[in-house]
N, C-alpha and C positions, 0 to 999 in steps of 0.2 A: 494599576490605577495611580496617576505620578499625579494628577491636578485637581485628583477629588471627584473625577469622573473617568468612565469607561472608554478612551477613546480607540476608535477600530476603523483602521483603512479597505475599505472594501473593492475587488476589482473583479469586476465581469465581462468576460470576453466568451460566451456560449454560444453565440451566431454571429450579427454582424454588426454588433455595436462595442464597440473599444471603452468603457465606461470607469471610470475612479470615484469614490466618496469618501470623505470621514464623516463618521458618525460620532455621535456621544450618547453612551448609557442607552444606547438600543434604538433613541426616540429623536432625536434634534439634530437632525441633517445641517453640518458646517459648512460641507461644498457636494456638489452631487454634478460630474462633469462627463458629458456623453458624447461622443465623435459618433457623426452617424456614418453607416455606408450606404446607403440608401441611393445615395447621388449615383458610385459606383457600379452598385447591382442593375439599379433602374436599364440599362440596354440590355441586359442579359436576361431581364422577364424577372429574375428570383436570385435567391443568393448562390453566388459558386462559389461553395469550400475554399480551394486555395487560394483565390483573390483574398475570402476573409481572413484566411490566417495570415497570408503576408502585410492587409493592414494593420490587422494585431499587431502584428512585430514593427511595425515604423511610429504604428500612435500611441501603446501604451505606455512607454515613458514620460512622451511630455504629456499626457493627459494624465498621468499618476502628479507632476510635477505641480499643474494645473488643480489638482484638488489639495492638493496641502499648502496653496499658497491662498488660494481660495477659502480653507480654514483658518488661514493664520498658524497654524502650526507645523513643528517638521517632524522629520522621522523621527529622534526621539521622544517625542509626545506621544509617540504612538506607544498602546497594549498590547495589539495586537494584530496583525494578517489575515485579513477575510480572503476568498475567492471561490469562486464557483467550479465545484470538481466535475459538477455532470447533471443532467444529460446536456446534450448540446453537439454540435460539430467538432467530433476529433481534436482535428487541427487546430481551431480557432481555443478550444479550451485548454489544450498544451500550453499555449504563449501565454495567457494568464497566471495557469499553475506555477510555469516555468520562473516569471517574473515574480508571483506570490512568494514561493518556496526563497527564492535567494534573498529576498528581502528580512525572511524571517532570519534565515539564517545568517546575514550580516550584522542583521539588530538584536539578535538574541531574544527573538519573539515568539510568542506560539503563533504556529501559525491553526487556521480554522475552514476545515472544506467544508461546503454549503451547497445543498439540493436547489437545485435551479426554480424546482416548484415552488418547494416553502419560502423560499427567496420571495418569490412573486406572493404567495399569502403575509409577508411579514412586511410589505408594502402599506399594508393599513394598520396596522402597528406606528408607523411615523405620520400617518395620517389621522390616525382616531387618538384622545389620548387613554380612550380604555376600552382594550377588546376583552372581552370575558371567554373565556372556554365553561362549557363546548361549543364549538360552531360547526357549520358545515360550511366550506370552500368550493367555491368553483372558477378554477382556473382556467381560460382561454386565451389562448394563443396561436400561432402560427405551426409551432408541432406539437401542442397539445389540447387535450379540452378533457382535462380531470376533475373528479370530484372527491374531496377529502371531507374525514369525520376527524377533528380532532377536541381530544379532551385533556391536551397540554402540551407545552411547549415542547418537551420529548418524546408523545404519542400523538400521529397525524397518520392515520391508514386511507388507503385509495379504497374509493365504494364504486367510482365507475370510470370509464375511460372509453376515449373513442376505440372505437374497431378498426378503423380505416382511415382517413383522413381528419386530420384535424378544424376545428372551425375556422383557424385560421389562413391553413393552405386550402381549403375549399374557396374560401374569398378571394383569395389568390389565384387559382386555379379558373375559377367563374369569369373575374377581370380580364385575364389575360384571354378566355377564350373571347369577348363581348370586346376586344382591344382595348380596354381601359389603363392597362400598362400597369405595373408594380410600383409601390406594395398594395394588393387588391384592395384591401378590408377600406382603408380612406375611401379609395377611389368608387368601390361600389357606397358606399354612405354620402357621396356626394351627389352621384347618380340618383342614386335613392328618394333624397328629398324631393323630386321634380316627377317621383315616378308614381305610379298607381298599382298598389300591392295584391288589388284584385285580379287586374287586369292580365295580366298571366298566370292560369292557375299553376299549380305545382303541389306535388301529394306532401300530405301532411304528417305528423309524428302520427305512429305504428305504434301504443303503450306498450311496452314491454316489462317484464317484473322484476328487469334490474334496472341499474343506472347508468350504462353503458350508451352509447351515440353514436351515428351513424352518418356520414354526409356524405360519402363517396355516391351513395343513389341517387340523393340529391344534385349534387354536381350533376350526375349520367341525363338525370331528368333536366333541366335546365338546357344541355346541348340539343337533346333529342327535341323538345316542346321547340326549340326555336329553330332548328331544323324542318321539321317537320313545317311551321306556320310559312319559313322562308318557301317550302314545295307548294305552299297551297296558295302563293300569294299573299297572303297575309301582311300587311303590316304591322310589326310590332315594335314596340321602342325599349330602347336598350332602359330608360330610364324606369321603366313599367317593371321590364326583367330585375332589373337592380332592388327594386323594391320589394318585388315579390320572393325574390331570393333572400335578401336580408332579414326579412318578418317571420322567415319559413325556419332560419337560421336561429333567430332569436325565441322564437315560438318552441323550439324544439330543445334549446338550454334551459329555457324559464321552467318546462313543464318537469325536466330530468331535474333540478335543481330545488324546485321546490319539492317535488317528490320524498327528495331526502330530508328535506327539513324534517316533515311529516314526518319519514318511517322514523329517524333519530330522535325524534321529539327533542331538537335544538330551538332557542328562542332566535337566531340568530345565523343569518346567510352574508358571509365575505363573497367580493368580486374580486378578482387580479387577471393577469395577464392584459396583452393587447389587446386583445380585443375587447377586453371590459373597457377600453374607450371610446366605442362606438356608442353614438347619441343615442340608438334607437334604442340597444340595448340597453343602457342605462335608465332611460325614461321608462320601457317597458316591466322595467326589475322594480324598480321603486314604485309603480303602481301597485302590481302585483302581493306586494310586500307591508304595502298601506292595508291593501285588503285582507291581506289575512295576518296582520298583527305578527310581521316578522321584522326584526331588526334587520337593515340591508345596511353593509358597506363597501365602501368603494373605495378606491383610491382614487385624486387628481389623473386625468389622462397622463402626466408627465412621468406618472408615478408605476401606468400602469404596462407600458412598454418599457425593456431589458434598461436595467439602469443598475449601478452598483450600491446606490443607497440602499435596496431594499437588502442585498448582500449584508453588509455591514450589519443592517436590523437583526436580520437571523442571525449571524453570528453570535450579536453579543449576549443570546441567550445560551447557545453553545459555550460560551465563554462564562459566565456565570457558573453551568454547571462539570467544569473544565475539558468539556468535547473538544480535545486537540487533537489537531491531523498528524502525523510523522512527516517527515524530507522525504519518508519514500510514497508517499502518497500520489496515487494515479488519476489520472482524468479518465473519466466515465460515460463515454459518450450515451449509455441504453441506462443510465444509474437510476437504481429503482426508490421509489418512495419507502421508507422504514420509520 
């Protein structure tokens, strides 16, 4: 601490966003700087591994450069080294670590590895100015859709996880088959608003007595109904499918999500990942949560796709309680929750 506060350069490169931030004291994002690939992937339908890692290696220098000038401050201001050890794509989280680790060791810093999950749950931490534990998290994304109990900043356990497909790549997966093109989750929520959610049915959540999720049938179902309608003559509109998928998606995280409120008897349900910035879903979360007298939060959409700011956040709790990583520290592509 050189200026009276905690300051922590955050950098996350887990898929395909090249991302820099400093943060202060866990909570007050100075710069928060994102290169998207999105432009890139977009002809390829989704993201390819080695494209992302070799834009890793060309943008995270000046986008690390880009967030310390955007702070105002330089490397030595800095505490300490965030980055994100795993899960995520091999490759793409090599060039972060790669860049993280020398940096520590040039500046004689700790450096700090950081679970790519809790990353995403400590995004409302810069958004709220007080999260109370315990809560229950539920993270959706594009390779994930988990649900955590946590009852403090060093204890955060997984209670459920998809089986098969994430909620993210199923909207991905859905898009691309209906040709909406990459990245799906937008693209179908744009569709969506124009569409009628009745109008193509599609089978519903199956209560099961864990928390675990399911969407690869969903997906299966979605091809087959519109298959099927195309043999029978049928016309259907892609904006109706869009809708009907999206609701079916949302309908089947709210009901896993609250569920755990319930069994944990928490007062209080976090949202993160990308896909918590889908409208429907957030509109549907907040009802839900009115009604049954549960605290819901969220982070800003900007907050709630891959960014380094929320990196840094996690860190500096790690950093409080001196969770330092070693120079020999590895990237984790399968890195479990602990």
């Amino acid at each position: 601490m050189k200026n009276g506060r905690v300051l922590i350069l955050g950098i996350e490169t887990s898929c395909d966003e090249t991302a820099a931030a400093v943060v202060a004291d866990g909570r007050e994002i100075l710069s928060n700087v994102v290169s998207s690939q999105v432009e890139i992937h977009r002809r390829f339908g989704g993201v390819v591994p080695e494209v992302a890692s070799r834009k890793h290696l060309e943008m995270l220098n000046p986008v690390i450069d880009l967030a310390l000038k955007g702070a105002g401050v330089s490397l030595g201001d800095l505490d300490a080294v965030a980055v994100t050890q795993g899960p995520g794509l091999l490759g793409s989280l090599l060039v972060g670590l790669m860049v993280a680790k020398s940096l520590a060791f040039v500046l004689r810093l700790p450096l700090i590895a950081v679970h790519h999950i809790r990353a995403h749950v400590y995004a409302n931490f810069l958004a709220h100015p007080r999260v109370n534990f315990p809560f229950v998290a539920l993270v959706v994304s594009g390779g994930h859709t988990d649900l955590i109990y946590a009852t403090s900043h060093s204890d955060f356990r997984l209670i459920g996880r998809t089986k098969d497909d994430a909620a993210g790549e199923a909207f991905d997966k859905v898009a691309r088959f209906l040709g909406l093109g990459y990245p799906g989750g937008p693209a179908i929520e744009r569709k969506a608003r124009q569409g009628d959610p009745t109008a193509f049915p599609l089978p519903r959540l199956h209560t099961s007595g864990d928390f675990d999720t399911s969407f690869s049938g969903l997906k299966t179902a979605v091809i087959y109904r519109w298959r099927q309608a195309q043999e029978r003559g049928e016309k259907v509109r892609v904006e109706d499918v869009a809708a009907s998928f999206q609701a079916t998606v949302v309908e089947i995280l709210e009901e896993k999500a609250f569920a755990a409120v319930r069994a944990f008897k928490v007062p209080t349900l976090l949202l993160a990942g990308g896909v918590a910035a889908n409208g429907h879903l957030r509109e549907r979360f907040a009802t839900r949560a009115q009604a049954e007298g549960v605290k819901l939060l969220l982070p800003p959409p900007v907050l709630c796709t891959d960014n380094a700011a929320m990196v840094a956040a996690a860190a500096y709790y790690q950093f409080l309680r001196g969770d330092f990583a070693p120079l020999t520290v590895s990237a984790d592509a399968g890195l479990p929750l602990s």
